[in-house]
SEFILO-712121 format. One record per atom (N, C-alpha, C): x, y, z; residue in one letter. Coordinates in pm, whole numbers, padded with zeros to 5 digits, always signed. Each point is the difference from the previous one (the first is absolute). Last residue first. Layout:
// SEFILO-712121
XYZA;...
// end
This chain:
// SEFILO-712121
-03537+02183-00711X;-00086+00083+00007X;-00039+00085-00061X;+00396-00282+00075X;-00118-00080-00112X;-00147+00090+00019X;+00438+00141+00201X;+00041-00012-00123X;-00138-00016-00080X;-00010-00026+00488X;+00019+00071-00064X;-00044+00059-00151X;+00187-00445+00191X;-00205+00030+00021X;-00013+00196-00052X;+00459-00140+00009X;-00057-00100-00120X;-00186+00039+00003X;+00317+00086+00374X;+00009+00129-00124X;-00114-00051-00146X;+00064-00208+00425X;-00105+00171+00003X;+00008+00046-00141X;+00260-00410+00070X;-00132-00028-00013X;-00090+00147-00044X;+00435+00033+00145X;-00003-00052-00160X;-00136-00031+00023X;+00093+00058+00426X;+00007+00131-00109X;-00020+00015-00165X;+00009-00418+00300X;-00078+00077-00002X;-00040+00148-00077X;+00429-00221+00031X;-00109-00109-00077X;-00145+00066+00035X;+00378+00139+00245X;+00001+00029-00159X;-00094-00044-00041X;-00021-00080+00426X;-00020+00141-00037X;+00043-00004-00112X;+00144-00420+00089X;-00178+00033+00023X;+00015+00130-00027X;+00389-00073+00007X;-00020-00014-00101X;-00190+00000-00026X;+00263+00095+00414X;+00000+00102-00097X;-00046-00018-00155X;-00004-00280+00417X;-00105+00043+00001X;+00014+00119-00104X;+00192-00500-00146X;+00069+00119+00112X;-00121+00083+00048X;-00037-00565-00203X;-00009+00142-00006X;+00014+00115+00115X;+00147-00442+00107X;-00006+00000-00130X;-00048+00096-00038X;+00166-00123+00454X;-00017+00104-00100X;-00049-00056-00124X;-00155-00322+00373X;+00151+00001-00036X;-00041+00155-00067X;-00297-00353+00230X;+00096+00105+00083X;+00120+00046-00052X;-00368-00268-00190X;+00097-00066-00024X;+00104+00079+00129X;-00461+00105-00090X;+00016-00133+00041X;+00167-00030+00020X;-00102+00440-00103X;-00057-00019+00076X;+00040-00196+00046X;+00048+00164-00437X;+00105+00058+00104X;-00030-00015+00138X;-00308-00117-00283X;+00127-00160-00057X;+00077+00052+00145X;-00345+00278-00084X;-00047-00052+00069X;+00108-00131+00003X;+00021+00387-00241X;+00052+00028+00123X;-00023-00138+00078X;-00033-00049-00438X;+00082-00005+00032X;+00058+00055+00124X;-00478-00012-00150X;+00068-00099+00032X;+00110-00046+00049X;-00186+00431-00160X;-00016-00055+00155X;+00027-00163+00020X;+00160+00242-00417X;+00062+00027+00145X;-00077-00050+00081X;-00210-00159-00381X;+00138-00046-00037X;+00088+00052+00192X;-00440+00208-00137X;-00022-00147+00048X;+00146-00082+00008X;+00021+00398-00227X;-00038+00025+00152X;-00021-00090+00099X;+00041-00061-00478X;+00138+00103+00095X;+00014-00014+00167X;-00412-00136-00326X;+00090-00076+00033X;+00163+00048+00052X;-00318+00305-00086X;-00087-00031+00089X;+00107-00166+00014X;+00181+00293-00359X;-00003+00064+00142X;-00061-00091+00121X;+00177-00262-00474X;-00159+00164+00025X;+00055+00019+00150X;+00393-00151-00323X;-00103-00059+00107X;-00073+00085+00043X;+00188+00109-00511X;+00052-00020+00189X;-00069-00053+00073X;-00059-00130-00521X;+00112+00112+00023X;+00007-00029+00181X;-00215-00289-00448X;+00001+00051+00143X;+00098+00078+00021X;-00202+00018-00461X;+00089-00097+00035X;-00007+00042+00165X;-00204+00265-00333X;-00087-00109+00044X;+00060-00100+00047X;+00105+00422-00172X;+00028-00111-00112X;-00037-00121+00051X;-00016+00380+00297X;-00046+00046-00117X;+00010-00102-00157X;+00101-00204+00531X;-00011+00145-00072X;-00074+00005-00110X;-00147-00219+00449X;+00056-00065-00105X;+00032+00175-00105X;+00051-00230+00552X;-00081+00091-00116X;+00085+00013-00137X;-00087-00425+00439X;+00084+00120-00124X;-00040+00097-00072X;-00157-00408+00244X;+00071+00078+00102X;+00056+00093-00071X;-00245-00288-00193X;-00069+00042+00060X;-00010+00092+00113X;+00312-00342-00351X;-00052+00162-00037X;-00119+00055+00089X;+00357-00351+00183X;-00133+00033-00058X;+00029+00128-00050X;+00394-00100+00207X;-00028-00037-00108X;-00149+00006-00066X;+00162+00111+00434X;+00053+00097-00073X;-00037-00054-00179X;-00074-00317+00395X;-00126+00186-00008X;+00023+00097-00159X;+00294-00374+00111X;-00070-00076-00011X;-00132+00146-00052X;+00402+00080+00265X;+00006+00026-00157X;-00156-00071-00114X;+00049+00055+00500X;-00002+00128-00085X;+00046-00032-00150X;-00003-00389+00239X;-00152+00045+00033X;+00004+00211-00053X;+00409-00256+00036X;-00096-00097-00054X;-00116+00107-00043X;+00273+00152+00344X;+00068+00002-00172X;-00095-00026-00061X;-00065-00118+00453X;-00093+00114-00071X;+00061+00051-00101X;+00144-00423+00200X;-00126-00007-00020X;-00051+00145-00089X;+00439-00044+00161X;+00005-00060-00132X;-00134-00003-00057X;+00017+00190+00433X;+00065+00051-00059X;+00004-00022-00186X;-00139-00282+00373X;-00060+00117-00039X;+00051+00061-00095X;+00220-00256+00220X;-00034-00046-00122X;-00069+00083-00056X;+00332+00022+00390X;-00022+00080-00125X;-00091+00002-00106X;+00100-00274+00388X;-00077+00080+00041X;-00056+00109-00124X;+00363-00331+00026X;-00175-00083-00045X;-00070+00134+00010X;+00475-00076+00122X;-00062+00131-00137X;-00080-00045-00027X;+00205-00285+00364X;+00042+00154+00021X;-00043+00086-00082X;-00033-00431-00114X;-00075+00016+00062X;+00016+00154+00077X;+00066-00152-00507X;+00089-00009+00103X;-00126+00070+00083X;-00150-00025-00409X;-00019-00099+00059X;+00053-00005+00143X;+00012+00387-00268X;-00082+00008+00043X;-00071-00159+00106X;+00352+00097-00338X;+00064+00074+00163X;-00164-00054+00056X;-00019-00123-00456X;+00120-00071+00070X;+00007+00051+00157X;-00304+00208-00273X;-00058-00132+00023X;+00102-00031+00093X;+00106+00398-00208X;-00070+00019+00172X;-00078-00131+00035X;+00288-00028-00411X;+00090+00010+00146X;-00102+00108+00109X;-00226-00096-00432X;+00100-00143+00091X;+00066+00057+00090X;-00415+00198-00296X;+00114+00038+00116X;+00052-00116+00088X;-00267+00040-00515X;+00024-00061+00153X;+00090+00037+00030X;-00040+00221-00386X;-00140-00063+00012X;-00027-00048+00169X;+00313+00419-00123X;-00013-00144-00021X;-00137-00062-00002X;+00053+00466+00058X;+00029-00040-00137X;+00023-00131+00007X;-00103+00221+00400X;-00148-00044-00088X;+00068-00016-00133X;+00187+00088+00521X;+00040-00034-00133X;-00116-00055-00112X;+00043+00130+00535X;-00072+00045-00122X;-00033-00014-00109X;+00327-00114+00349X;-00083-00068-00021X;-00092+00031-00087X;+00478+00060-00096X;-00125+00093+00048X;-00074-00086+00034X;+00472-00228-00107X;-00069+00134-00105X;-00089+00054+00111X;+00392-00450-00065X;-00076+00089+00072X;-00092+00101-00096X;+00158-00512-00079X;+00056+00128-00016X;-00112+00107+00070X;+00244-00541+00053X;-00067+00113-00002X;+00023+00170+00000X;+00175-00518-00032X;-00075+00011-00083X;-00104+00150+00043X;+00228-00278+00366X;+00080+00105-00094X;-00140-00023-00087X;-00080-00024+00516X;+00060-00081-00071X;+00067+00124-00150X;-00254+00200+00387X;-00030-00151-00044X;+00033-00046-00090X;+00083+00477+00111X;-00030-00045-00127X;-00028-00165-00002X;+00069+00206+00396X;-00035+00106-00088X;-00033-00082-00101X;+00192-00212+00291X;-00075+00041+00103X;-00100+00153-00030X;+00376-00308-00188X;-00089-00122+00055X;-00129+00078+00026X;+00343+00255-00231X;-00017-00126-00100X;-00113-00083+00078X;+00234+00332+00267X;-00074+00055-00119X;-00080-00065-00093X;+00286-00043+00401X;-00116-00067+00032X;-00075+00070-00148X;+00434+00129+00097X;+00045-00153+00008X;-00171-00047+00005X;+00172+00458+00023X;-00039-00065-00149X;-00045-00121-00004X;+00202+00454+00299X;-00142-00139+00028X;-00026-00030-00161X;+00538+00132+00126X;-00098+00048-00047X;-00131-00047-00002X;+00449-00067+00220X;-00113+00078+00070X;-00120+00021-00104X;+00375-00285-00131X;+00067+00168+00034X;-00081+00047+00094X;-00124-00469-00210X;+00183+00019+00102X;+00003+00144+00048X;-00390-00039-00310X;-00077-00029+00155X;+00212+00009+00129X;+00016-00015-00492X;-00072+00197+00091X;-00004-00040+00096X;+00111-00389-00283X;+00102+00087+00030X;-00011+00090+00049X;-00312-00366-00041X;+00161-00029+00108X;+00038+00094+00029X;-00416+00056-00243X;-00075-00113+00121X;+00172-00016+00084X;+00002+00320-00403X;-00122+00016+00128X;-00008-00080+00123X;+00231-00124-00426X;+00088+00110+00101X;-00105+00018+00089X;-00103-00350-00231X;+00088+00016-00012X;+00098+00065+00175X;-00419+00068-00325X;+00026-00047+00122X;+00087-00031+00068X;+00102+00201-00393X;-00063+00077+00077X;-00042-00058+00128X;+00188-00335-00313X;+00101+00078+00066X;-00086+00127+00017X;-00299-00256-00191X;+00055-00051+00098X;+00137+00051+00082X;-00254+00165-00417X;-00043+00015+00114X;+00076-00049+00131X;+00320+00202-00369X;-00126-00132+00025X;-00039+00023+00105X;+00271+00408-00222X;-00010-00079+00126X;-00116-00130-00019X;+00165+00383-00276X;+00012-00111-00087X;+00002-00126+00184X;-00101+00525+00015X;-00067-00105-00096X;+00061-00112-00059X;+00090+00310+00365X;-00027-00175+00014X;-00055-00043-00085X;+00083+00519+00005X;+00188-00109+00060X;-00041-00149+00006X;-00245+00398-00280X;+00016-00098+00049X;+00075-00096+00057X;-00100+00581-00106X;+00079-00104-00004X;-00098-00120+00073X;-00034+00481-00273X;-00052-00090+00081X;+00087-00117-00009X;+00099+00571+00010X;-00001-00119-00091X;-00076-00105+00108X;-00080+00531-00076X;+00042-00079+00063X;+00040-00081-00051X;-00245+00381-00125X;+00099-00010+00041X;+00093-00035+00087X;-00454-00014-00191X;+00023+00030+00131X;+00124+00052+00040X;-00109-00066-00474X;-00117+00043+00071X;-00013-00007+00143X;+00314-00244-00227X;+00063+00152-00013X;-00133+00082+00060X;+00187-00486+00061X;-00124+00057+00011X;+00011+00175+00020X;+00284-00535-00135X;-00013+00146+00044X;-00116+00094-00044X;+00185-00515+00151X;-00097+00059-00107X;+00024+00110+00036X;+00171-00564+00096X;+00012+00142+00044X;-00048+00118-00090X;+00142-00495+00170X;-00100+00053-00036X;-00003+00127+00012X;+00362-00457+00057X;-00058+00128+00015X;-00101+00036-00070X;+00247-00389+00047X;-00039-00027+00134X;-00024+00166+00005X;+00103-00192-00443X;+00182+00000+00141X;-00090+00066+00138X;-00301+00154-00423X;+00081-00112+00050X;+00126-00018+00102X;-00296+00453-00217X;+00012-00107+00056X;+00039-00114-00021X;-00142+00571-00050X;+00134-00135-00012X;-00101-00065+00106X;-00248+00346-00334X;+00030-00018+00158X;+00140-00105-00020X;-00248+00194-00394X;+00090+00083+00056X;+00031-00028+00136X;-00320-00189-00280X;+00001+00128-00009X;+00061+00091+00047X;-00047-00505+00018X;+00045+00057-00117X;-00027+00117-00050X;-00062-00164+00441X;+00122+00022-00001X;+00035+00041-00147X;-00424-00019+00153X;+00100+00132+00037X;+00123-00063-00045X;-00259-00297-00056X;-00011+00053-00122X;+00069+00171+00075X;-00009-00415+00266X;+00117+00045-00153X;-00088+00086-00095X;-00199-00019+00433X;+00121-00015-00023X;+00088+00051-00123X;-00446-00129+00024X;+00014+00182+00007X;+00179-00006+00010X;-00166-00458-00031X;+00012+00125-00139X;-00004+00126+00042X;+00059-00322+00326X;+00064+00006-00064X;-00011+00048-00149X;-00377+00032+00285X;+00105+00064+00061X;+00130-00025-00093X;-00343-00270-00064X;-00037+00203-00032X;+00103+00024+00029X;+00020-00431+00117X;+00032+00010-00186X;-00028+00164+00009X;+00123-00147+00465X;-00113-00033-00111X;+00051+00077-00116X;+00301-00054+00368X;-00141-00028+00081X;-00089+00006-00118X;+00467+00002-00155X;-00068-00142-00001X;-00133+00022+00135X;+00421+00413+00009X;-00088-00109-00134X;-00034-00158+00053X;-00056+00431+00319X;+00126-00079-00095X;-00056-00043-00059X;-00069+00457+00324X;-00038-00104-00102X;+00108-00066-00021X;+00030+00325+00350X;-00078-00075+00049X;+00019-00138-00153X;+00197+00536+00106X;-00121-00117-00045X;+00009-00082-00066X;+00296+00520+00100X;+00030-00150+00001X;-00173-00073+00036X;+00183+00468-00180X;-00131-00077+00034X;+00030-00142+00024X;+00375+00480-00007X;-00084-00116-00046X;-00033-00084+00063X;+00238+00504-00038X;-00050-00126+00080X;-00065-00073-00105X;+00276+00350-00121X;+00056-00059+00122X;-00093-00107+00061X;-00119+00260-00426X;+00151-00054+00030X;+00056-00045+00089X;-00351+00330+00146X;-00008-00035-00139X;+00157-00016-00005X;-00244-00047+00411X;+00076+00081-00041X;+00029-00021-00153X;-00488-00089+00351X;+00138-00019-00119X;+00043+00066-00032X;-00317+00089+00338X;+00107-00032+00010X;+00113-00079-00059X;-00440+00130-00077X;+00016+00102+00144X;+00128-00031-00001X;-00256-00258-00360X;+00083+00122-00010X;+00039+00109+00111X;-00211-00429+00077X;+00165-00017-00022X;+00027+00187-00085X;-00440-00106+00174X;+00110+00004+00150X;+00149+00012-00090X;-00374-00074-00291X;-00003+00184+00063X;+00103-00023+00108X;-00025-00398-00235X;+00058+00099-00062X;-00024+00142+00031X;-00220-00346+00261X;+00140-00062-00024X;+00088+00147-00054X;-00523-00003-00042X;+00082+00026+00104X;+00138-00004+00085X;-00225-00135-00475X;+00012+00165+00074X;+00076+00013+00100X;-00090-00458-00095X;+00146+00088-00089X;+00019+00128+00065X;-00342-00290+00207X;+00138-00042+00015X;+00095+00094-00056X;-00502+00034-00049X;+00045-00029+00161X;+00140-00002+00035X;-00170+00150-00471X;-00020+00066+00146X;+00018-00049+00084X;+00098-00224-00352X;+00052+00109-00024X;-00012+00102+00122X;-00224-00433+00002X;+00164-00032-00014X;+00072+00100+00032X;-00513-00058-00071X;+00054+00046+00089X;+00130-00052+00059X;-00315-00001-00392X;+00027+00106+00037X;+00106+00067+00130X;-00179-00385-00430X;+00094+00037+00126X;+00065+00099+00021X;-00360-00201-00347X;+00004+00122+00060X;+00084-00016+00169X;+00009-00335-00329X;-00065+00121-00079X;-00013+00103+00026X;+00045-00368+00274X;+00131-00026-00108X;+00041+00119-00088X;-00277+00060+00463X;+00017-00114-00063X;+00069+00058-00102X;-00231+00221+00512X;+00097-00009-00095X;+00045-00171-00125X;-00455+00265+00232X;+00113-00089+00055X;+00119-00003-00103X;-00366+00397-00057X;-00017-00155+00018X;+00132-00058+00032X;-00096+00533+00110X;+00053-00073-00130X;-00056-00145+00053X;-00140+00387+00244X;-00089-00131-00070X;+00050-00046-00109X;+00150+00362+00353X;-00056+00048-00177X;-00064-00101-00063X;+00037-00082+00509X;-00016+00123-00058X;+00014+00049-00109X;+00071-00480+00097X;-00121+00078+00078X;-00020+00094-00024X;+00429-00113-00221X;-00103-00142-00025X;-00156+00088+00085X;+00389+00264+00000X;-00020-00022-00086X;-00107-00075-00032X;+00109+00016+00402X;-00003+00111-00004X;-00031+00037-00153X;+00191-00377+00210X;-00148+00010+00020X;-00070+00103-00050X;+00466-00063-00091X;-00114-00087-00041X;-00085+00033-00011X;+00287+00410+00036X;+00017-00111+00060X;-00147-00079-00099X;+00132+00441-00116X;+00070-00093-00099X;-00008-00170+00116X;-00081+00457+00186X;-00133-00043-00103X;+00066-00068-00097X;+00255+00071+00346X;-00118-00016+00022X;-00099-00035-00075X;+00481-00060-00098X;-00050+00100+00009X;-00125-00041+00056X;+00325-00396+00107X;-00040+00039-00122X;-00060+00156+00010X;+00358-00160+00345X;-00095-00019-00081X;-00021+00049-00079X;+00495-00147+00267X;-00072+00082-00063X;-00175-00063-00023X;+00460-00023+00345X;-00104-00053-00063X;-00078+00095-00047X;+00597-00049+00074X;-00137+00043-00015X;-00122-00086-00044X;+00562+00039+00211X;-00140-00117+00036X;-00113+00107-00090X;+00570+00015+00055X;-00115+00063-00055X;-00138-00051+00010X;+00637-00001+00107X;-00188-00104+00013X;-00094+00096-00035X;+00537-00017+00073X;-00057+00144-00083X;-00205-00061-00063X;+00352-00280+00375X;-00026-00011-00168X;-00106+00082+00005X;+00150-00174+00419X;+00097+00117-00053X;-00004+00051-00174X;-00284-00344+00263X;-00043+00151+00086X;+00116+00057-00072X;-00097-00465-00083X;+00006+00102-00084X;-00026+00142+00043X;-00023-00389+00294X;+00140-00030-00065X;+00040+00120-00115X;-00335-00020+00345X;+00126+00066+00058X;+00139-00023-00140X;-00549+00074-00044X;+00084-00112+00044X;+00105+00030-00044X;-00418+00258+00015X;+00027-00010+00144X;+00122-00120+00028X;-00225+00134-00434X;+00023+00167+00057X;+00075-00057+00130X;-00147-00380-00236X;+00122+00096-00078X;+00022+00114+00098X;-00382-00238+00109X;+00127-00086+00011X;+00110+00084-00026X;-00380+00158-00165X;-00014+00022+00158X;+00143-00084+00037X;-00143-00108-00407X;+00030+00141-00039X;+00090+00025+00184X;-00244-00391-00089X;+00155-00007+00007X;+00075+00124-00016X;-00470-00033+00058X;+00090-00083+00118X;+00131+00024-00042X;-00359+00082-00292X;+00045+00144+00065X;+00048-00050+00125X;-00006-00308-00342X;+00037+00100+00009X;+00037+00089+00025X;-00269-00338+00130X;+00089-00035+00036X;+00122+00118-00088X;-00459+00062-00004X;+00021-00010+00155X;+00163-00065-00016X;-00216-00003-00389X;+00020+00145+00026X;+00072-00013+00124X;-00139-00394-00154X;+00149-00003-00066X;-00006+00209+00037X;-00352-00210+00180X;+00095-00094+00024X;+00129+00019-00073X;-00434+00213-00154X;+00021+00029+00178X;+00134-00057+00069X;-00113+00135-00543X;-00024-00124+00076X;+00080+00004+00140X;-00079+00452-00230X;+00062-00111-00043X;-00082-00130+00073X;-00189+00467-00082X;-00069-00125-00002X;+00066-00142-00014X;+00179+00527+00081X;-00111-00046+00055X;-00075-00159-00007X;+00429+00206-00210X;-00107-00011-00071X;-00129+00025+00082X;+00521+00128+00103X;-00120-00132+00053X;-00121+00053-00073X;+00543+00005-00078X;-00063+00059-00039X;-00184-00109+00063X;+00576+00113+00098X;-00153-00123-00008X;-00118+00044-00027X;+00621+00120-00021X;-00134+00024-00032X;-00112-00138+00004X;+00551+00236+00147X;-00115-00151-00008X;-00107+00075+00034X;+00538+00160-00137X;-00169+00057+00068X;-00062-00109-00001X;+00531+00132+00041X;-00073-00093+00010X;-00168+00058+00007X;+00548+00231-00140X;-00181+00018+00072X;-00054-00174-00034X;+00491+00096-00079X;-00033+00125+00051X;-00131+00000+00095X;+00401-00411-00229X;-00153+00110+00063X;-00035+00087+00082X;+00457-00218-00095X;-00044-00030-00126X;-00191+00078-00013X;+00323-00084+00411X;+00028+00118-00074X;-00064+00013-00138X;-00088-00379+00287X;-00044+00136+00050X;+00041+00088-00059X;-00009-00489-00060X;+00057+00078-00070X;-00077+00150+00019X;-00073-00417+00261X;+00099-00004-00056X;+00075+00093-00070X;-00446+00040+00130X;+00040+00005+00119X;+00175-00044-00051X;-00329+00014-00305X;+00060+00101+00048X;+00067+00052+00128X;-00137-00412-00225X;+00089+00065-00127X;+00069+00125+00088X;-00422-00223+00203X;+00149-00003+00031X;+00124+00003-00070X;-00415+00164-00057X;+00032+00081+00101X;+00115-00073+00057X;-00167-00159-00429X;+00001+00145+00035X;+00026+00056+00117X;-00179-00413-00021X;+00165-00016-00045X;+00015+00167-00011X;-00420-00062+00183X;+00116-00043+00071X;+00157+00004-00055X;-00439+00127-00260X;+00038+00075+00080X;+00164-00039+00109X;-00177-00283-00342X;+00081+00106-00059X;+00007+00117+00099X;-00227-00403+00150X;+00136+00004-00062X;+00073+00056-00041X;-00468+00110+00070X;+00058+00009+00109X;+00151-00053+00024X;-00308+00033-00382X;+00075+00098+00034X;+00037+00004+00155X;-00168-00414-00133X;+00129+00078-00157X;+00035+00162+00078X;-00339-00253+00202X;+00129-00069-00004X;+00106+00040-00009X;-00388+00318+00123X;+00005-00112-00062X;+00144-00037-00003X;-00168+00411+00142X;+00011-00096+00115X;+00006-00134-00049X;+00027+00408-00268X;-00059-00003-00011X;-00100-00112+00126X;+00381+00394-00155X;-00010-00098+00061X;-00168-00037-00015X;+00442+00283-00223X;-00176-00026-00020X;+00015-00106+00080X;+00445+00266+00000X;-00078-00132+00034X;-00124+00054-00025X;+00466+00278-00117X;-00145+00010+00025X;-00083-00107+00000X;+00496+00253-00006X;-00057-00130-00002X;-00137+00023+00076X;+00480+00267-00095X;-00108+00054+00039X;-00121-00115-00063X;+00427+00064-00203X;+00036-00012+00139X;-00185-00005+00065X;+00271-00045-00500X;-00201-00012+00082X;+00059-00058+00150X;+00314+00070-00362X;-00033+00094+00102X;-00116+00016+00008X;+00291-00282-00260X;-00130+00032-00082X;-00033+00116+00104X;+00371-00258+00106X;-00008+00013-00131X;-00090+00081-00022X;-00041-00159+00413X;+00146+00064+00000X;+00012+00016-00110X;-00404-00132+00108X;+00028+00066+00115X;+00126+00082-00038X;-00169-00390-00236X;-00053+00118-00059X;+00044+00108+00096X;+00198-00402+00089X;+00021+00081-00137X;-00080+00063-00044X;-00094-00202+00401X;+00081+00053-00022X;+00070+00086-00083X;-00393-00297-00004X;-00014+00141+00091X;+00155+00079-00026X;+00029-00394-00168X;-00072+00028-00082X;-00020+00173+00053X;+00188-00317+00241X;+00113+00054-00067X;-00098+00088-00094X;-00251-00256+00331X;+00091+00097+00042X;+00089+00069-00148X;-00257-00335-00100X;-00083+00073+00028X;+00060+00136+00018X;+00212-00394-00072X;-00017+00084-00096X;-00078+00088+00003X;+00132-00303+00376X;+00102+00056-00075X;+00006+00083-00121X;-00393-00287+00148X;+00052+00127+00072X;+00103+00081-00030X;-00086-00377-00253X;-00089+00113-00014X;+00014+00102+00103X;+00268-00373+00036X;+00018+00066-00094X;-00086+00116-00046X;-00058-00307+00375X;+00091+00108+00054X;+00032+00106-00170X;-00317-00357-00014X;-00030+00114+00068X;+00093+00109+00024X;+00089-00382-00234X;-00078+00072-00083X;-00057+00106+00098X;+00239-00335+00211X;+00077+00075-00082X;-00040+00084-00073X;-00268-00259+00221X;+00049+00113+00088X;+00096+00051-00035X;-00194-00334-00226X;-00105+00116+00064X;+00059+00084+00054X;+00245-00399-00148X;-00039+00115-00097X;-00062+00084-00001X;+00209-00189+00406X;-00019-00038-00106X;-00018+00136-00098X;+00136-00081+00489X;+00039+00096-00087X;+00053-00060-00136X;-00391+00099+00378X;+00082-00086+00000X;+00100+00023-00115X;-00440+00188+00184X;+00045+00002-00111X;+00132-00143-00047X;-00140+00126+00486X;-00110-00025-00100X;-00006-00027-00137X;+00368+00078+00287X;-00043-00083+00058X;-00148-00028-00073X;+00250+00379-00127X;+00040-00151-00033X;-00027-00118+00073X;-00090+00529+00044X;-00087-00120-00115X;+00069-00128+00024X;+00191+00419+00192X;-00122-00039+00100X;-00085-00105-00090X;+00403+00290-00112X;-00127+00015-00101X;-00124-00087+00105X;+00466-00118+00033X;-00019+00185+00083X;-00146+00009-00075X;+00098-00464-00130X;+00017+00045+00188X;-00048+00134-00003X;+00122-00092-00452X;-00185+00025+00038X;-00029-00030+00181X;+00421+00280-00176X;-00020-00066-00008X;-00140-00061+00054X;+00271+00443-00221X;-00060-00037+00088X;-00010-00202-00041X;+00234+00487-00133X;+00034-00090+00015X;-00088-00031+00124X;-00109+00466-00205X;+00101-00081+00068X;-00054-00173-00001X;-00006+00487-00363X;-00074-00147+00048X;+00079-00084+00120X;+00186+00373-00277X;-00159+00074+00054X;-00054-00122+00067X;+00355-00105-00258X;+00070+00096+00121X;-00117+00047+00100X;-00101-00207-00434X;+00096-00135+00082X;-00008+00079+00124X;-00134+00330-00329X;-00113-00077+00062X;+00093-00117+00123X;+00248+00453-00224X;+00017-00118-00029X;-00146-00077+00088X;+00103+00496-00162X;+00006-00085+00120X;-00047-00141-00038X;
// end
């Protein structure tokens, strides 16, 4: 099947851009990347038979682009997909402002009229109980997460991602469409190519890897997308269809230059984008927030808060700072009126305590 045939003839009028875009080199470069996005979906759909498409969503830019063109690849080419799933995996400690808008647009999806006939899938997943943050950090007393010891990538995000997708990958038929492109940072474009020199394709506006350990393949339909054609589409081309995008850039992420993560985040040194949100007057309230990062990691670093192992190097945060660590943080939860710790993970965290006093007897 020929791609030309799979793609209808559009102009940047029908595309709802050209009054913004206009129909220079921006908006020629837009309509072109779209155009390859779609065909891209395509030809794996009808060649490759990855009917069955799986969004990691993460409420960020990138994957919220790749969620949309995805659902309208498929609203065009209905016979070409079988299953749509969209995955969010909530850590517990994302940053309040890019979760909340997430689990907005998830909610959007289930209830908007335009994709009610598309084979849709909405899941939110967590981390295992005793694999959550707090739960780790207060109750076994690992120390904050850093360069050396980042602990909590694998458990908050992967685990839990990859226990939902084996419920329902068809081996050979679906694939991981995400979110990445080249040029958000030099890391990233070496994990890139160096999959690719291990067997992934890419160039001509594709990315792509097979993952025999899930039995799946991973696809990138925007990695060769510039930032600016992502805004691009968010701020003209979703918001034309119904999709809430159009305030993402002003009203989430204050401006561009930002990248999301946890407020939690203790492997950077400074947490800029809870500085950045935290200025906007609608997310002042959060500061706290940025305040008690600080101030647990700040703790976490004396050796006075640590017990030290058998080679005399610090090992876990002593218990009596554990403890001092939750009543504070009920007391953030409290001020701030928001969840930040569940009441099931307290009962974990305690129990782990019993067990530990116990243990030392």
């Amino acid at each position: 099947m020929k791609i030309k045939k799979l793609i209808k003839e559009a102009s940047l009028e029908d595309l709802g851009v050209a009054s913004s875009l206009g129909n220079g080199e921006s908006g020629l470069r837009f309509i072109a990347r779209l155009y390859e996005t779609m065909s891209i979906l395509c030809y794996f759909a009808a060649n490759r038979g990855y009917k069955h498409w799986i969004i990691t969503f993460s409420g960020g830019k990138d994957s919220t682009t790749t969620l949309v063109t995805a659902l309208e690849t498929a609203l065009n080419h209905s016979d070409l997909v079988e299953r749509i799933d969209v995955v969010y995996s909530d850590t517990g400690i994302e940053i309040p402002v890019i979760r909340q808008y997430a689990l907005d647009f998830l909610e959007h999806l289930q209830g908007f009229r335009r994709v009610a006939r598309l084979p849709l899938h909405c899941h939110v997943v967590y981390p295992a109980m005793e694999e959550r943050f707090w739960v780790c950090l207060l109750g076994k007393g690992y120390p904050p997460p850093h360069q050396r010891f980042r602990w909590c990538t694998r458990r908050l995000k992967i685990e839990p991602v990859e226990e939902a997708l084996t419920a329902f990958i068809q081996p050979g038929r679906s694939v991981i469409l995400t979110g990445v492109r080249f040029g958000e940072s030099q890391s990233r474009d070496g994990r890139l190519n160096y999959s690719c020199s291990r067997g992934g394709e890419c160039g001509q506006g594709i990315w792509f890897q097979y993952s025999s350990r899930l039995g799946a393949g991973y696809l990138a339909p925007i990695a060769h997308w510039r930032e600016c054609d992502v805004w691009d589409f968010l701020n003209f081309y979703a918001p034309n269809l119904g999709y809430p995008t159009q305030h993402l850039e002003a009203s989430v992420y204050n401006g561009r230059e930002t990248r999301f993560g946890c407020w939690m985040c203790t492997v950077v040194r400074q947490d800029k984008t809870m500085e950045k949100i935290t200025l906007m007057p609608q997310w002042a309230h959060l500061r706290p927030l940025l305040e008690f990062r600080q101030h647990v990691k700040a703790i976490s670093n004396s050796p006075y808060s640590r017990i030290l192992r058998p080679d005399g190097k610090p090992g876990r945060l002593k218990l009596s700072v554990r403890r001092h660590l939750l009543d504070e943080l009920l007391q953030l939860q409290a001020q701030l009126g928001m969840n930040i710790i569940s009441y099931e993970e307290i009962v974990t965290i305690k129990e782990l305590w019993q067990k530990e006093e116990s243990n030392a007897v």
